[in-house]
N, C-alpha and C positions, 0 to 999 in steps of 0.2 A: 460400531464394529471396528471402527480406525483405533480406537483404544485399545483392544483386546488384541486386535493384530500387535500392535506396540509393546504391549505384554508380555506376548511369546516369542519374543525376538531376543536372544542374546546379547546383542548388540547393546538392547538398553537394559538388562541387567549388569550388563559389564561398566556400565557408566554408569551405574547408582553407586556401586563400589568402589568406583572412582574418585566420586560425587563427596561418599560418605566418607572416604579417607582420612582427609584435615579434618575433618567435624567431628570424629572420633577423635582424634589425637586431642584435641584443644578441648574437648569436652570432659576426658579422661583426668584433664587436668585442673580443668577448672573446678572438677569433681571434687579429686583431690580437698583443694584446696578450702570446698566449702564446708567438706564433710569434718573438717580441721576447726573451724571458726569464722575461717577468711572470705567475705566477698571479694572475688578477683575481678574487677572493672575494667585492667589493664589489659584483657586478654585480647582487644583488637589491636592495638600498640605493640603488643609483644610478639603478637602474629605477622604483624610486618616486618618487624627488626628480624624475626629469626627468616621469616622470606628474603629478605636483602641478606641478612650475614651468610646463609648457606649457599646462595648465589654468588655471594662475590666471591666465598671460598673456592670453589670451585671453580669459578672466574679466573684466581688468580693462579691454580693450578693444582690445585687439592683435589683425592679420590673425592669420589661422591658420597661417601659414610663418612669421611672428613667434615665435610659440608653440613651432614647432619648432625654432625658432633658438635661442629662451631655453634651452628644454630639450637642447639640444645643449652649449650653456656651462653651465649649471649641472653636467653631465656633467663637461664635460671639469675644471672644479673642481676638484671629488672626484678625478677621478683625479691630477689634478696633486698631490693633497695624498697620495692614495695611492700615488704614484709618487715622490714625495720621500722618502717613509719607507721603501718598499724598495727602491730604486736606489740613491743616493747613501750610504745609512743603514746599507743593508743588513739592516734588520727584518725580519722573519719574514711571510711573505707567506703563510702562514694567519691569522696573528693579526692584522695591518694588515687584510688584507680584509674579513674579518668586522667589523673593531669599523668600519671601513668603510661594512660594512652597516645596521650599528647605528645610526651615527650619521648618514646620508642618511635614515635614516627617519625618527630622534629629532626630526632639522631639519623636515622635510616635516610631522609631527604637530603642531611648535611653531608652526609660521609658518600652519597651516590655523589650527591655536585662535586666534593672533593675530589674524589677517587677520578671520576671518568665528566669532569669539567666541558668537554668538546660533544661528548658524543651525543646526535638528537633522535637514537631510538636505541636502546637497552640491545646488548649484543647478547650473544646464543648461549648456551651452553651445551654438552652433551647429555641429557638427562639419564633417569634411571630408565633401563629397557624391560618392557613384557618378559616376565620368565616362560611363558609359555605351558606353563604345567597345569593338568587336571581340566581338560577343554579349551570352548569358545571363552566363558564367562572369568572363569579364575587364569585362565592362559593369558587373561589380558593386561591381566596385573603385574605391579612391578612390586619390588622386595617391600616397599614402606607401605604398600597396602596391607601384606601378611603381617606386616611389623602394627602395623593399628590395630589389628584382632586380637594380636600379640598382649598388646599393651592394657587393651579391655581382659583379656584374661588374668593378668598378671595383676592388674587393679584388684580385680571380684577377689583373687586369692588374699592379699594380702590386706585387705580391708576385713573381711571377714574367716581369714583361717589362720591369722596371727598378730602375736600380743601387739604388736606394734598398729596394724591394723585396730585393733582393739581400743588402743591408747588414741588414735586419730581419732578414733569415732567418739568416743567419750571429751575430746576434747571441744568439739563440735557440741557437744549436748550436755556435757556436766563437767569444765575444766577445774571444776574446784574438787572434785573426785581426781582426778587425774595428781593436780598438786598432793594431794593427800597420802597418795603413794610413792612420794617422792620421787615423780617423775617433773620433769620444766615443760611445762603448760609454751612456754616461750619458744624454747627450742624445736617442738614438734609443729607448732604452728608454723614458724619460720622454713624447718624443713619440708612442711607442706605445699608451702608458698612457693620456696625454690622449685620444688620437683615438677610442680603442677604446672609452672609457666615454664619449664623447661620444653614441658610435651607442648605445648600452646604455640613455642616457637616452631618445634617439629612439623606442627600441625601448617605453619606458615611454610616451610620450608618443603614439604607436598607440594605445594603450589609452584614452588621455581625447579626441584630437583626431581619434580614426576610428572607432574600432571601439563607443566607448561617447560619452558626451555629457556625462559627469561623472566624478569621481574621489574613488574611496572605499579605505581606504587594503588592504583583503584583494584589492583585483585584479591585482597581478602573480602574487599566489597561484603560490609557487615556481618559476616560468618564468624565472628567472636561473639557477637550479639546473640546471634542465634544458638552459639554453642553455650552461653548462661541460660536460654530458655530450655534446652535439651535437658539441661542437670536437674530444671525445674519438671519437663515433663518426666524423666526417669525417676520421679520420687524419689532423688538422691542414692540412684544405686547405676552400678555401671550396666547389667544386664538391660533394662530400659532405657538406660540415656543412649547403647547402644540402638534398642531397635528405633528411637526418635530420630540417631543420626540417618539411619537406614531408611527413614517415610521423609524426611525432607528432602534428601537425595532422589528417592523415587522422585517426588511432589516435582523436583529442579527437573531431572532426566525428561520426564512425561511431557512436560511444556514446552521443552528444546523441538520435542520431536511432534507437538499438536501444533506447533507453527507452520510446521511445513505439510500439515496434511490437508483438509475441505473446510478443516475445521478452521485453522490458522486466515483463510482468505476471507472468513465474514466478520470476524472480530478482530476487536486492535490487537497488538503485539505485546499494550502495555500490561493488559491482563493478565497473558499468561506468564511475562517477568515476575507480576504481582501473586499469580497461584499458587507455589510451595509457601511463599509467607503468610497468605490466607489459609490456607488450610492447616501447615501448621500452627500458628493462633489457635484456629479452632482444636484443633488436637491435645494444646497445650490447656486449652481453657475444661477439657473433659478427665484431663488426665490430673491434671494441678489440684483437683477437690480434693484428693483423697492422696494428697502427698503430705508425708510430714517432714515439717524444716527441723533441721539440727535446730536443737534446743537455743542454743551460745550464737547462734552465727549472728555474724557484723556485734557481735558484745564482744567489746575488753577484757582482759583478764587481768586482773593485778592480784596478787599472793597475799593472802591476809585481809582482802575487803571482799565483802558481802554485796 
């Protein structure tokens, strides 16, 4: 009965929406990029840099859409850097991603020490506020949650209601059709790359300019990981990778609040940190049968080889 209570409470629908915020943005992009060619590896890396750069921005005295402007280039950066090395390169797009990761974080630890060398706990900032519109549940939202519904629509559109969209997805499953209509296999790849990790930093940058008021460097706490398995339960389409973001966010919300109930006092704590990632597993593992991968993806493309 404690569950079904928890159900009908506003409260924890307004935190799944919350929840599912970043997970959508970083997922939309990672989307992106796979439906292009690209395994994006980097998206936990790129998720922190753009946590840290939209934070400092605003830090230093920038509006808060400033902040997510910064954090949207600083994104797209990295991926430009990550998309040179395996588009044109042709490198290995496990190995690029990761050290990818690596190294968006390396940066974001050096430039915190830089920047604010004395200070021994992350100062505030004024975050994005509740708009208060449409109830208890959406009233509690702030503008970059609307902007994440935003961004799923605006994906579904242009993946499948135009040429360009057309051209991604083909590039993903038949780049050598793509060449043949003398379009650059190269360039839309790359352009995929950038855009994709752009939203990936946004999706970090939720975390310092909405959801929290500061930035410490354990908060994307493996939500890029989880936002590649998303792309995988959505069978590479945004309407699913959406509702995936939507059931782990529940999966997170529900656990927050079975700690604190009858239930929370006979079993350990470590469980229920462990619950949204077991049950998504299993969600991923029901839904992934019957998903089809881009044809090309993590495959090279060079102009005139077979």
């Amino acid at each position: 009965m404690e569950i079904f209570d928890i159900l009908l409470q506003a409260s924890f629908w307004a935190a799944v929406l919350r929840i599912a915020s970043p997970l959508i943005f970083a997922t939309m992009g990672e989307l992106i990029c796979e439906r292009a060619g690209v395994l994006n590896l980097g998206i936990e890396g790129i998720m922190v840099i753009g946590a840290f750069t939209g934070w400092i921005a605003v830090y230093a005295g920038l509006p808060l859409w400033w902040g997510v402007g910064a954090a949207l280039l600083a994104g797209m950066a990295f991926g430009l850097l990550h998309g040179v090395l395996v588009v044109p390169f042709g490198l290995s797009q496990h190995v690029v991603g990761l050290g990818i990761t690596l190294l968006a974080t390396a940066t974001a630890s050096f430039a915190y020490r830089l920047i604010l060398p004395e200070v021994t706990s992350p100062p505030k900032i004024e975050p994005f506020q509740p708009l208060g519109l449409f109830g208890p549940i959406l009233g509690a939202q702030t503008a970059l949650t609307y902007a994440a519904f935003g961004v799923v629509a605006v994906v579904a559109y242009v993946l499948y209601r135009t040429p360009l969209g057309l051209a991604l997805r083909a590039c993903g499953d038949n780049p050598a059709a793509v060449a043949a209509q003398g379009l650059s296999v190269t360039g839309l790849r790359l352009g995929a790359v950038m855009v994709g990790s752009g939203l990936m930093a946004v999706g970090g940058a939720f975390l310092t300019l909405s959801a929290f008021s500061s930035f410490f460097f354990e908060m994307v706490n493996g939500r890029g990981w989880i936002c590649i398995a998303l792309v995988v339960f959505g069978g590479w389409g945004p309407g699913k990778a959406l509702l995936g973001a939507m059931l782990f966010a529940g999966f997170d919300a529900l656990q927050v609040r079975l700690q604190q109930t009858g239930i929370g006092e006979i079993l350990p704590y470590q469980l229920f940190l462990a619950l949204p990632y077991i049950l998504s597993i299993l969600a991923l593992i029901l839904m992934s049968r019957r998903a089809q991968v881009p044809g090309a993806l993590m495959i090279p493309f060079r102009k005139g080889e077979r």
